[in-house]
C-alpha positions as a Python dict, from the first residue, in 0.01 Angstrom:
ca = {
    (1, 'X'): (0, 0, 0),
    (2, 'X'): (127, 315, -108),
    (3, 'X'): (123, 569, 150),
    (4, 'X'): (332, 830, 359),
    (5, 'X'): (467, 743, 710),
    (6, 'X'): (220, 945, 891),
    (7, 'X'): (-107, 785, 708),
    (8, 'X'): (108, 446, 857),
    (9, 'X'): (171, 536, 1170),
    (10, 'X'): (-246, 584, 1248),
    (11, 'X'): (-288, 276, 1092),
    (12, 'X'): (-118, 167, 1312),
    (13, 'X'): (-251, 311, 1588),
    (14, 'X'): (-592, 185, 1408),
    (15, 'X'): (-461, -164, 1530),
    (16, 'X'): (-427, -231, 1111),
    (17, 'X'): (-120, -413, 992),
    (18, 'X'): (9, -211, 722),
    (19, 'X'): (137, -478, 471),
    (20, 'X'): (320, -347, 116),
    (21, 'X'): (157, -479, -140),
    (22, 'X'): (208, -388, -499),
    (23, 'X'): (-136, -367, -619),
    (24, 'X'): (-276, -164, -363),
    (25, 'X'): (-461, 152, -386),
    (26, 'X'): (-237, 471, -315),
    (27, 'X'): (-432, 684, -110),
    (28, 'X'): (-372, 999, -51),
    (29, 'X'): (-436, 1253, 282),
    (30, 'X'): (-732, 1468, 238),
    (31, 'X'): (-638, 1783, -13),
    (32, 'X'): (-657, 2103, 197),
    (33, 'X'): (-1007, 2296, 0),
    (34, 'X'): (-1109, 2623, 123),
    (35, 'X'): (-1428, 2635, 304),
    (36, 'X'): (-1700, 2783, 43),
    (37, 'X'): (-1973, 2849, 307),
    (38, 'X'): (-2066, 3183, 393),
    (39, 'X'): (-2117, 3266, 729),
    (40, 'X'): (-2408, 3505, 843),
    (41, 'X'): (-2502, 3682, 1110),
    (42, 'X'): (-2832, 3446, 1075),
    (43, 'X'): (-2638, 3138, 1055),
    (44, 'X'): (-2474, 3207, 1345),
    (45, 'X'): (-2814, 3265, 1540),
    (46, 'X'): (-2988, 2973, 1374),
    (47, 'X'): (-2694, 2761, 1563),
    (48, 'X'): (-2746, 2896, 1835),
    (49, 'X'): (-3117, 2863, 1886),
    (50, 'X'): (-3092, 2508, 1801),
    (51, 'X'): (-2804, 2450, 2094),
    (52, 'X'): (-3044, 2604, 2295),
    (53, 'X'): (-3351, 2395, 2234),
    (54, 'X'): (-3182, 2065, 2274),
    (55, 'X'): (-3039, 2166, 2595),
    (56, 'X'): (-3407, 2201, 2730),
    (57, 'X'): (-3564, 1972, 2488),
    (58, 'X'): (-3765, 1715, 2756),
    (59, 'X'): (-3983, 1613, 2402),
    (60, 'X'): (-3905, 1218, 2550),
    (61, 'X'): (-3810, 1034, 2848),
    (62, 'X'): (-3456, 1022, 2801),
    (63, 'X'): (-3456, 1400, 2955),
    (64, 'X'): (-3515, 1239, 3307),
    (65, 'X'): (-3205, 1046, 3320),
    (66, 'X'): (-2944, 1258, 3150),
    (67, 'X'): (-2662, 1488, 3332),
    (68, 'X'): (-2684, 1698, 3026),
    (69, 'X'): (-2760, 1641, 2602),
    (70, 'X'): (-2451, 1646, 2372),
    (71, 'X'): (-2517, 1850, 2108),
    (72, 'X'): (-2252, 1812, 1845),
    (73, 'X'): (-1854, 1929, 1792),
    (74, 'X'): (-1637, 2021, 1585),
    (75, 'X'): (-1630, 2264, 1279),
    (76, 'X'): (-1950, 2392, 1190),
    (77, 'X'): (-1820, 2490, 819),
    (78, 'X'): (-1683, 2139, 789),
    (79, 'X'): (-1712, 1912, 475),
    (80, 'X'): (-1707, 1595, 675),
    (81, 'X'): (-2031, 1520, 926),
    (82, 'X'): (-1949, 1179, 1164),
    (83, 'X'): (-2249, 1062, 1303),
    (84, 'X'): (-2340, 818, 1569),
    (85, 'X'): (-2584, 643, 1781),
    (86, 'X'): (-2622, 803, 2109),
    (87, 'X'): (-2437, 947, 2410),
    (88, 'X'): (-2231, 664, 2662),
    (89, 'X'): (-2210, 735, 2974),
    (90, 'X'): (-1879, 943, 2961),
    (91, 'X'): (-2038, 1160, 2685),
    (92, 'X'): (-2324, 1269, 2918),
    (93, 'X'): (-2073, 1334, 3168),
    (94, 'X'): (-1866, 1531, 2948),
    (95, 'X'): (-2117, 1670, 2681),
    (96, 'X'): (-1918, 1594, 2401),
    (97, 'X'): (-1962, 1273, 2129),
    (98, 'X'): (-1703, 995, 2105),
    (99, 'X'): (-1488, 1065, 2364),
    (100, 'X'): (-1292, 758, 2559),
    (101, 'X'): (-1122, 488, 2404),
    (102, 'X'): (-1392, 452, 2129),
    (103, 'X'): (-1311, 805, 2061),
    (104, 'X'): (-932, 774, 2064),
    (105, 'X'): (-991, 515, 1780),
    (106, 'X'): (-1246, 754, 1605),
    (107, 'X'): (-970, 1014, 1593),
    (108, 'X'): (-678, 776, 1480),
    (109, 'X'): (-919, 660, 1211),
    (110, 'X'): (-983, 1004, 1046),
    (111, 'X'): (-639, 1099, 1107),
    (112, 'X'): (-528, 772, 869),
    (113, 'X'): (-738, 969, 609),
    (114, 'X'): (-539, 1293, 690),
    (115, 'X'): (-846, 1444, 897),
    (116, 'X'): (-852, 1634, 1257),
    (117, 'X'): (-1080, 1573, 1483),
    (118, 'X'): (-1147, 1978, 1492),
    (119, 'X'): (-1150, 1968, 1146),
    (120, 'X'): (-1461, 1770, 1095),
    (121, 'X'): (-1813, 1780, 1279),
    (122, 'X'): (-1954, 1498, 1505),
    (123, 'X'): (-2289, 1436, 1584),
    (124, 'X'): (-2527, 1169, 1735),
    (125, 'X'): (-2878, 1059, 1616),
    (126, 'X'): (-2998, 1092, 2010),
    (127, 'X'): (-2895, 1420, 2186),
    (128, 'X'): (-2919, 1233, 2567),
    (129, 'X'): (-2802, 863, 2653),
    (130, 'X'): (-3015, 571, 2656),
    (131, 'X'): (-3034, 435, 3002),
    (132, 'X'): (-2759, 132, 3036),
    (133, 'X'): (-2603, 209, 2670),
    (134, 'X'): (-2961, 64, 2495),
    (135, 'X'): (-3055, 64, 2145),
    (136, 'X'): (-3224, 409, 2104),
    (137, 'X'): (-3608, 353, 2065),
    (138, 'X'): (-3828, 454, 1762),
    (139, 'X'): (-4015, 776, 1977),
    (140, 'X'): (-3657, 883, 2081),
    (141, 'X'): (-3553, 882, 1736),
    (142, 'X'): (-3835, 1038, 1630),
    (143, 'X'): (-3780, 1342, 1907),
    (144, 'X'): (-3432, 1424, 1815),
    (145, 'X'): (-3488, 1374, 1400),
    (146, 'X'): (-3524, 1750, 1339),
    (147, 'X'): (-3290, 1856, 1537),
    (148, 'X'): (-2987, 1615, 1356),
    (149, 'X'): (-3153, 1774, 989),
    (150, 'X'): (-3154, 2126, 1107),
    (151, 'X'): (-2751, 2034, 1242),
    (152, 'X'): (-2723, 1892, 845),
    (153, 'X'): (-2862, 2184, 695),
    (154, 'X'): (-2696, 2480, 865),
    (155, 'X'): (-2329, 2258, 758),
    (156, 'X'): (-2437, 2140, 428),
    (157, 'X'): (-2147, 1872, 433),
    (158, 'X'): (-1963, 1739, 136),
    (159, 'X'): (-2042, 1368, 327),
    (160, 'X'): (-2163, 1170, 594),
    (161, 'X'): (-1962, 891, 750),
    (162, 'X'): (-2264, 663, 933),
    (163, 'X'): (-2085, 526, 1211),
    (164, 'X'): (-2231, 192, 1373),
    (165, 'X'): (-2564, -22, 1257),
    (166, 'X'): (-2775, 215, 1463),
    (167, 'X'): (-2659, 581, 1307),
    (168, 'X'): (-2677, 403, 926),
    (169, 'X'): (-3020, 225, 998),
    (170, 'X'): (-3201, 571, 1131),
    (171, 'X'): (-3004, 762, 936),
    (172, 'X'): (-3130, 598, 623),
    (173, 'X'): (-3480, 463, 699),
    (174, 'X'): (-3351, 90, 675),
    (175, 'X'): (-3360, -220, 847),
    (176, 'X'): (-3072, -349, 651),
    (177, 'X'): (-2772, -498, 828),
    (178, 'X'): (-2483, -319, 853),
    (179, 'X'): (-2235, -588, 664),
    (180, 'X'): (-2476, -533, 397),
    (181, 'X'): (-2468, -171, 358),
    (182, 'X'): (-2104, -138, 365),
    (183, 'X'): (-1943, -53, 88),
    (184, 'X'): (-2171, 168, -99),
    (185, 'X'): (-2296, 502, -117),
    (186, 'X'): (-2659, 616, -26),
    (187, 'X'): (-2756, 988, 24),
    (188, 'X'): (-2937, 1119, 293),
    (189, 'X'): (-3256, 1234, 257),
    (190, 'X'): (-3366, 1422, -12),
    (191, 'X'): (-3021, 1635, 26),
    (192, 'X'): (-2825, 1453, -235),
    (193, 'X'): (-2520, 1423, 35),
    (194, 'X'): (-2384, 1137, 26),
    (195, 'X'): (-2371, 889, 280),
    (196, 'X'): (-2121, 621, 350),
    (197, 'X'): (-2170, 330, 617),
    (198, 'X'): (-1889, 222, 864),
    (199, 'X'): (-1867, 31, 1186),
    (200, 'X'): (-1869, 168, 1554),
    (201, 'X'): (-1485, 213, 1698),
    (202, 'X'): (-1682, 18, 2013),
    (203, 'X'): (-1762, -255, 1792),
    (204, 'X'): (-1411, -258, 1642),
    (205, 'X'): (-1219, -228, 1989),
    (206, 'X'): (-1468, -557, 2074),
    (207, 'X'): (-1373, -684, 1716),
    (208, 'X'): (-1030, -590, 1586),
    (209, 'X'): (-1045, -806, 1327),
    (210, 'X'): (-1279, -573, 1112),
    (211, 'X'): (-1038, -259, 1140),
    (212, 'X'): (-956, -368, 773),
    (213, 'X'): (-1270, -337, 637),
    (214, 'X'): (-1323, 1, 859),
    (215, 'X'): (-1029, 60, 668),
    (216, 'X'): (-1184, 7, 332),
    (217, 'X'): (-1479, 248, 418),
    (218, 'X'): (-1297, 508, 447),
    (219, 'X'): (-1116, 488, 179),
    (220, 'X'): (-1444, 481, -32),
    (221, 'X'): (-1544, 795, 219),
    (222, 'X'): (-1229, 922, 63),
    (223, 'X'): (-1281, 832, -276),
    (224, 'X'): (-1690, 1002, -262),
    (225, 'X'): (-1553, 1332, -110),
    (226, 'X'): (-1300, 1364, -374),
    (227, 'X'): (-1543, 1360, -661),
    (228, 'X'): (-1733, 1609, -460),
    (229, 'X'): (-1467, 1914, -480),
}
C-alpha cells in the first residue's frame, strides 16, 4: 500500500497491519479545500437557537435520566459530518460525542485519512443517553430527527460517514444490516449528500479483526468526497 509514514503510523494506531503490497490503492491525505460556506449573522443565530432547544428539549423520556444532552462538535463549516448512535455514559458526563477509548480510535481513524478531529463535525442521532447504553427507541428517534436535519442543513457537508448499525439504519430509513450496507454510497434524505456506512470504533475495539474493512470504508469515504470538490 502506497502511503506516507504518517497515514502508517495511524494505521497503526488503528490496530491495522500495514502490509506493502504492490497492487494496492495509493491513497492519498485529504487535499486542503477552502471552506466555500458563507457565514451570516443568521447562521450564526440559527446555531445557536438550536443549541439552545436541545439543551431544554424534555420532548421524551430520556430528559429524566441525562446529566446533560450532547449537542454536536467540531467545525460547523466542515465538509465531513461523523455521526453516531447516542451518548455513553462518559459523553453525558462530558457533553461531548465519542470521547474515551472509542473516541481515541475515532480520531486515529480520520487521522489515517489525513483528517482532525477539529476539522470535521460529530454528531449523534440521540442528543441524551439511553439508560444502560440501549438501542435508542423509535419515539426517541423520532424526538431528536429535526434537530440532527436542522444540524445537516446549517453545515451542508460534502459527506456523511454513518458510524455503527444504529446511526446508518435511522439515518437511512432501513432495516438493513450493517455488513450489507457497507461498501456503498446512499444519500441522505432528499439532500443529495452522500452517505457512507462504517462500523462503531466500540464494535471494532470488541472486534479488531474488522479494522480492515473500517479501513476500506474510508477509503471509499475518501474516494466520494474527492469527486465532490
Amino acid at each position: 500500500m502506497r502511503m506516507d509514514k504518517a497515514q502508517r503510523y495511524y494505521l497503526q494506531r488503528m490496530g491495522i497491519d500495514v502490509y506493502l503490497e504492490r497492487d494496492a490503492v495509493s491513497v492519498q491525505p485529504v487535499p486542503v479545500v477552502a471552506v466555500d460556506k458563507h457565514v451570516t449573522a443568521d447562521t450564526e443565530a440559527a446555531w445557536e437557537v438550536l443549541r439552545n432547544e436541545v439543551a431544554q428539549c424534555i420532548k421524551c423520556e430520556l430528559h429524566k435520566s441525562r446529566t446533560q444532552t450532547v449537542f454536536g462538535v467540531g467545525n460547523q463549516q466542515a465538509n465531513w459530518l461523523i455521526i453516531g448512535e447516542a451518548p455513553g455514559a462518559e459523553e453525558d458526563r462530558q457533553g461531548e460525542p465519542f470521547v474515551g477509548r472509542a473516541g481515541k480510535l475515532l480520531n486515529a481513524m480520520l487521522q489515517a485519512v489525513g483528517l482532525q478531529r477539529d476539522e470535521v463535525y460529530i454528531a449523534n442521532i440521540l442528543k441524551c443517553r439511553p439508560p444502560n447504553n440501549r438501542d435508542p427507541r423509535p419515539d426517541e428517534v423520532s424526538a431528536c430527527r429535526n434537530y440532527l436535519r436542522r444540524q445537516i442543513d446549517l453545515i451542508q457537508p460534502h459527506i456523511i460517514l454513518a458510524v455503527g448499525r444504529v446511526a446508518a439504519q435511522n439515518l437511512l430509513q432501513t432495516e438493513t444490516p450493517i455488513g450489507r450496507m457497507r461498501g456503498q454510497r446512499y444519500s441522505y434524505a432528499d439532500t443529495g449528500i452522500p452517505v457512507v456506512v462504517t462500523y462503531h470504533p466500540a464494535y471494532l475495539l470488541r472486534s479488531p479483526r474488522e479494522k480492515r474493512k473500517a479501513w476500506q470504508d474510508l477509503q471509499l469515504a475518501m474516494q466520494i468526497y474527492k469527486e465532490s470538490l
